[in-house]
C-alpha positions in Angstrom: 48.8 45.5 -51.6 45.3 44.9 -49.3 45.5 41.3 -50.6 49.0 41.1 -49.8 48.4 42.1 -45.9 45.3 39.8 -45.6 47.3 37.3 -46.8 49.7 37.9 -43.9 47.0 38.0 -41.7 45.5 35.0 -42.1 48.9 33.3 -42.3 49.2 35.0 -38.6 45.5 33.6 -37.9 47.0 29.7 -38.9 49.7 29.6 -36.5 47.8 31.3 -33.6 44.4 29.1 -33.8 46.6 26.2 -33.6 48.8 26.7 -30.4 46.5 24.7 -27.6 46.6 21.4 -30.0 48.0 18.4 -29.0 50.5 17.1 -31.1 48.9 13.3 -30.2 45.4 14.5 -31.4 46.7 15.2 -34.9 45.8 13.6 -38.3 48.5 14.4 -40.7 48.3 15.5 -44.1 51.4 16.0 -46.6 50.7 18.5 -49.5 52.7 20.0 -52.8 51.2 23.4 -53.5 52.3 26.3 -55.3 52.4 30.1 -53.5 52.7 32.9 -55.8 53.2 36.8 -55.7 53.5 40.1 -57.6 57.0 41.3 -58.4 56.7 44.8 -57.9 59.4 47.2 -58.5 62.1 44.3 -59.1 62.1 43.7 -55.1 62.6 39.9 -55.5 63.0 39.2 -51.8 59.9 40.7 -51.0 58.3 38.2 -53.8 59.9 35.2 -52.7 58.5 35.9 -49.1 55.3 36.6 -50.1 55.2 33.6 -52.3 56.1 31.9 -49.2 53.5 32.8 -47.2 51.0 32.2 -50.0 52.3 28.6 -50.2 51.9 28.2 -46.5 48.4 29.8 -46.8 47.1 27.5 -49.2 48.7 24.6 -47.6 47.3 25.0 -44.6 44.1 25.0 -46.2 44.4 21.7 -47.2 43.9 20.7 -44.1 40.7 22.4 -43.1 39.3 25.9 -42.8 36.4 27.5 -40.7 35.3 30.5 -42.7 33.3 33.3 -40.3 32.3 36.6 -40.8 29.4 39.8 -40.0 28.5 42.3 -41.9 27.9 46.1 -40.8 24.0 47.6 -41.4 22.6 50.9 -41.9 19.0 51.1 -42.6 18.4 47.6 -44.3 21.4 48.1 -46.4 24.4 46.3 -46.1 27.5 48.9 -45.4 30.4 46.5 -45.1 30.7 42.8 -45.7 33.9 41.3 -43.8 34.8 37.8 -43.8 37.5 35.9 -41.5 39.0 32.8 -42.3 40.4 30.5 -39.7 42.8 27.4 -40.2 41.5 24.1 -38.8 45.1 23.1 -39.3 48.8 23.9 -38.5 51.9 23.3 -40.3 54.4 21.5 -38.5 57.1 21.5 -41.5 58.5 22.0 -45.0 60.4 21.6 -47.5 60.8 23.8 -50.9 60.8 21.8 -53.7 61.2 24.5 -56.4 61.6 28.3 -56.8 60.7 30.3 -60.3 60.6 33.4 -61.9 58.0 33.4 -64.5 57.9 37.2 -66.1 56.2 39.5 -63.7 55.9 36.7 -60.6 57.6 34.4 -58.6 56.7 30.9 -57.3 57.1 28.6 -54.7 56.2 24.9 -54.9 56.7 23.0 -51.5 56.0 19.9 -49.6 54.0 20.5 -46.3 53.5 18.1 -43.3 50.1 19.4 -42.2 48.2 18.7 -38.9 44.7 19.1 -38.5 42.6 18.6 -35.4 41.1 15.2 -34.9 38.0 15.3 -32.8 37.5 11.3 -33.3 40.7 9.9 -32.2 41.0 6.7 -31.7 44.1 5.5 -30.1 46.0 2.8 -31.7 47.5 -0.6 -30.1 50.8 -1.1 -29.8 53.2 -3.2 -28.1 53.7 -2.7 -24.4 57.0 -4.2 -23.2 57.0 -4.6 -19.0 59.5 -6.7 -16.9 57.8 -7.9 -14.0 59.5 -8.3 -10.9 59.0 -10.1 -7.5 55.3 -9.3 -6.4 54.3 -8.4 -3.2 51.5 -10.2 -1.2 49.3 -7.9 1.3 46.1 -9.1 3.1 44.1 -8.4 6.3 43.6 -11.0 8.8 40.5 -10.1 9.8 38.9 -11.1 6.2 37.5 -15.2 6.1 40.4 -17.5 5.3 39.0 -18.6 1.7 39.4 -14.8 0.9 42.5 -14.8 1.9 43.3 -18.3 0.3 42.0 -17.2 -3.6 44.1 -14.7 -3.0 46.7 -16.8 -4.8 43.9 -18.0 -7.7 43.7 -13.9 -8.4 46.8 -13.2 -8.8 47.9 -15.7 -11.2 44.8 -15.4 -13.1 46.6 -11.1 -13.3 50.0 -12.6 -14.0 48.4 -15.3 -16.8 46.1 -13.0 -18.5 48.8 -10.5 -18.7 51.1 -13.1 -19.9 49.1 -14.6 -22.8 47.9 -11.0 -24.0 49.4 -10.4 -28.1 49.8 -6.9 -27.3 51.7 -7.2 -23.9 55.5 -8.4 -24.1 55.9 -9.7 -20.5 59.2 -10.8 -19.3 59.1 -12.5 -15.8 61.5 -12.2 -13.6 59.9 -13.6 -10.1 63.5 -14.0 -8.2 64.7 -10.5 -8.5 62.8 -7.8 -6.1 63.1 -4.0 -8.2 63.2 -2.3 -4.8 67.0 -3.9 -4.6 67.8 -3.0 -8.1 66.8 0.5 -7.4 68.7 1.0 -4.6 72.0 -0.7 -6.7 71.9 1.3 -9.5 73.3 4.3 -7.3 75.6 1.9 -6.9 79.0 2.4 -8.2 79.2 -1.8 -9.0 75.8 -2.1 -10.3 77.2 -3.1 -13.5 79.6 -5.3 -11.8 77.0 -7.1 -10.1 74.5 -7.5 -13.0 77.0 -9.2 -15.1 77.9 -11.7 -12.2 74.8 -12.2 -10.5 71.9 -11.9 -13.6 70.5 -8.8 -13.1 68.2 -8.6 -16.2 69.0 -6.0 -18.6 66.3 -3.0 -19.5 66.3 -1.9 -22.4 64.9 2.0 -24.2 61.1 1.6 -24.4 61.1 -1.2 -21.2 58.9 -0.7 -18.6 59.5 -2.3 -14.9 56.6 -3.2 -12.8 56.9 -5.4 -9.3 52.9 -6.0 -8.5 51.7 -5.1 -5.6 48.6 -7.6 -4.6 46.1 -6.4 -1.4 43.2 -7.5 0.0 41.1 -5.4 2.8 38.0 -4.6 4.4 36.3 -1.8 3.1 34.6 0.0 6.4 31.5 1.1 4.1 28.7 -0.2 5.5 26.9 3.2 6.4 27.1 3.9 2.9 26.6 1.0 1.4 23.0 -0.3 1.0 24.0 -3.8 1.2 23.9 -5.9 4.5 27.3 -7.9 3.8 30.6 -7.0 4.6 32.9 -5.2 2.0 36.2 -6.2 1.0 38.5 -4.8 -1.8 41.0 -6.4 -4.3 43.4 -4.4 -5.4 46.8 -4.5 -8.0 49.1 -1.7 -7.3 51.2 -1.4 -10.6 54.0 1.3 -9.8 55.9 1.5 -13.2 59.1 2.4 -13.8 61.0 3.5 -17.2 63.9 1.8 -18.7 66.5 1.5 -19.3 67.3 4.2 -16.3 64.9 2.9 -14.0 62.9 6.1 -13.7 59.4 6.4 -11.9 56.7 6.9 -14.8 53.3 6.0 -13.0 50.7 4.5 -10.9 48.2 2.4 -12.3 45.8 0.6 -9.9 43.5 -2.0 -10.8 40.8 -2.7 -7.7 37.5 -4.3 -7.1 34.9 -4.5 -4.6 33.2 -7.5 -3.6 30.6 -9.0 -1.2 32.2 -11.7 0.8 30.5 -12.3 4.6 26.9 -12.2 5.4 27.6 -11.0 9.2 25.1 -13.0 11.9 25.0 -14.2 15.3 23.7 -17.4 13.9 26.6 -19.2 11.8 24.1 -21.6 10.4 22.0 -18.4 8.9 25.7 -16.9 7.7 27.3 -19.8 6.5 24.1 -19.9 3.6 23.7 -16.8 3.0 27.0 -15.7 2.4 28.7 -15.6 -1.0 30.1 -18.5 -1.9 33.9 -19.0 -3.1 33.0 -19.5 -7.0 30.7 -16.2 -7.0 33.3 -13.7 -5.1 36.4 -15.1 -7.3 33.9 -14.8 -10.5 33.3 -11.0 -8.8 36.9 -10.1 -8.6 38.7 -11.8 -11.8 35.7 -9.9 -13.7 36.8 -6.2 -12.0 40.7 -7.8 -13.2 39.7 -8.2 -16.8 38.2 -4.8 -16.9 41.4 -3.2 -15.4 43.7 -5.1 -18.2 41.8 -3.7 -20.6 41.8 -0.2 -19.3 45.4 0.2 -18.2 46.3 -1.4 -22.0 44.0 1.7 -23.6 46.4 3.8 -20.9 49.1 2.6 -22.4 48.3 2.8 -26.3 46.9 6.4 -26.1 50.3 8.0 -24.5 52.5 9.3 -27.5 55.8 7.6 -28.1 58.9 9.7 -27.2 62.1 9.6 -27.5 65.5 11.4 -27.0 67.6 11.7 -30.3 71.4 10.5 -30.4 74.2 12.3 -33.1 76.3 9.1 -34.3 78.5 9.9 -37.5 76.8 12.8 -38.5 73.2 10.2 -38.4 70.4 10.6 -36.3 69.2 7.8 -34.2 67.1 6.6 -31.4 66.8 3.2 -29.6 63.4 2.8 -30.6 62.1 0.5 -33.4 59.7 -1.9 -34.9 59.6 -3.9 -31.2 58.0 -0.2 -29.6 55.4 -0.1 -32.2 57.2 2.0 -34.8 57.1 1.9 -38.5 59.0 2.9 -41.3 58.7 6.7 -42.8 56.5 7.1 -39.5 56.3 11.2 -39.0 57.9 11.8 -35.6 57.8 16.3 -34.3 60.7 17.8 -32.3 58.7 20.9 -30.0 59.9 24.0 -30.1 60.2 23.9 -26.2 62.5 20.7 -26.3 65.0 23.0 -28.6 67.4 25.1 -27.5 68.4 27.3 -30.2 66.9 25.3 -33.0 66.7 28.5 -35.8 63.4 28.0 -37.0 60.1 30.0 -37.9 58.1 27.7 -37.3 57.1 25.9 -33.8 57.8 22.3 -35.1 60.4 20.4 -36.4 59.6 17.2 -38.6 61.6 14.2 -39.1 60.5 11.0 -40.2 62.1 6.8 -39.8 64.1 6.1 -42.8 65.4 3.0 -41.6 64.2 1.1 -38.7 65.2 -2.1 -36.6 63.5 -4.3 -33.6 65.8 -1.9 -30.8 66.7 1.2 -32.9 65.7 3.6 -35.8 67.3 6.2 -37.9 65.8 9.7 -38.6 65.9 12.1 -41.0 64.6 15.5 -41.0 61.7 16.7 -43.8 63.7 20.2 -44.2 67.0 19.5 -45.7 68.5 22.8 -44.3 67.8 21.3 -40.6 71.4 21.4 -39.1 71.8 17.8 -38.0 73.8 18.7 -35.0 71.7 20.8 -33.6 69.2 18.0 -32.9 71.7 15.8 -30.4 69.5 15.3 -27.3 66.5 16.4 -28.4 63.2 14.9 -27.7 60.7 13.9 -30.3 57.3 12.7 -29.8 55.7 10.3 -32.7 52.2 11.1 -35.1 50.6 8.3 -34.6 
């Protein structure tokens, strides 16, 4: 019986250590193990559960385990010698493959998804699909006109490099301004109008963007131990989520640069000043950067989605185009279900067929009510 309740409460110990995970830090396991127990005076159910929990045990197990401990001393001698074992590892979902009762015990073979904590994550590319929209063009006239004039030089070299990146799926559409479109869509003939006048349709897993280029002084001199004047470049990237045009976030990509040697004598400022080539060289270097770091932005946020009940199916309009792949491992939360009956916090389904736009699902756990899932949202392993 003692081995019985420190079975139970270590099984208590796997769920518990696990709770401040997240679900995008994972590395997932499966694993087939076997749980077993006593029966003791022909109390089956108790059996089967224990067996249960031993399968659980073990399986968690296989994903990593921290074993801790002290000891109790009196006098040089050891008293007590108590050891506590604590799961690196939670499991998200099973599934029972077989139950047996084999003379005086019962087992439990099952399939477990495991997740174990992954202190080296490295987040994976995957496509990023933005519609750009009409830019908008700020700048201060106070800054020298050749500032003002590579202006144009900057933000194409933005617009190209974004264009000819294999990871970025850029649709341009320069004539249509997304502040319009987002005041139509309250619109009652929004759909009326996009079919007549072009309105580009957004698709699940779209994201809208209208840049926002701006170039401006930067009052730092007392800080700054530089005797030029300071100017910023700056992309204002205010994305938006399709296909119901929600707001989803800010991303900025600036730069500082060095662009008037200030003097009385125009002779003395005219060469010392930088030159054109070396404050456009300044600027589309601080750009490249910013690609790169709002691309790593993008590729470590989890993909999510909200599940839709068609014929008794599972879908979502998400698919090979969004980075997904078949038999990919996607986790419904317990707090995005509403009455979801299950013990444990997670609920597993994977991609059993996929397409460019969409993807069906099925869960791990056959006794999953499929109909309890409509609407749900479900955030992908990578």
């Amino acid at each position: 019986m003692a081995k019985f309740i420190k079975s139970y409460f270590f099984l208590q110990l796997i769920f518990l250590s696990f709770q401040a995970f997240s679900y995008n830090d994972l590395n997932i396991l499966k694993a087939e193990v076997t749980g077993r127990s006593v029966i003791l005076n022909n109390d089956i159910d108790k059996a089967r559960r224990l067996a249960l929990e031993d399968a659980l045990y073990l399986a968690s197990l296989k994903g990593g385990a921290v074993v801790d401990g002290f000891s109790s001393v009196s006098e040089n001698t050891i008293l007590n010698d108590q050891s506590l074992i604590k799961s690196d590892s939670k499991i998200l979902d099973f599934k029972i493959l077989a139950e047996n009762k084999n003379q005086d015990h019962y087992e439990i073979k099952l399939l477990a998804i495991i997740g174990s904590q992954n202190n080296t994550l490295e987040c994976k590319e995957k496509p990023i699909n933005i519609s750009m929209f009409k830019p908008k063009i700020i700048h201060h006239y106070s800054l020298p006109s050749f500032v003002i004039r590579s202006m144009h030089e900057w933000n194409n070299f933005f617009i190209d490099n974004m264009s000819r990146d294999n990871q970025i799926i850029l649709k341009k559409y320069d004539n249509f301004e997304l502040d319009e479109i987002l005041k139509s869509i309250d619109n009652v003939e929004f759909d009326y109008l996009s079919n007549i006048n072009g309105i580009p349709s957004i698709e699940e897993g779209d994201y809208l963007v209208a840049p926002v280029f701006k170039v401006e002084p930067v009052n730092s001199y007392k800080q700054a131990k530089s005797p030029y004047d300071i100017a910023k470049y700056s992309i204002v990237l205010n994305f938006f989520r399709g296909p119901n045009y929600k707001f989803f976030k800010t991303f900025i990509i600036d730069k500082k640069f060095q662009n008037r040697y200030p003097s009385n004598f125009k002779l003395i400022s005219a060469l010392v000043s930088k030159s054109k080539e070396e404050v456009s060289a300044d600027v589309i270097s601080g750009i490249i950067d910013g690609i790169i770091k709002m691309k790593k932005n993008f590729n470590c946020m989890p993909i999510e989605a909200n599940l839709k009940l068609i014929n008794d199916a599972i879908y979502i309009d998400l698919g090979e185009k969004h980075g997904l792949r078949n038999r990919q491992i996607g986790i419904i939360k317990k707090n995005f279900q509403n009455g979801l009956k299950s013990n444990l916090e997670t609920t597993v389904l994977f991609i059993s067929e996929i397409n460019a736009n969409s993807s069906k699902l099925t869960p791990l756990n056959e006794k999953v009510k499929i109909s309890e899932l409509d609407r749900m949202k479900i955030q992908f392993i990578e």
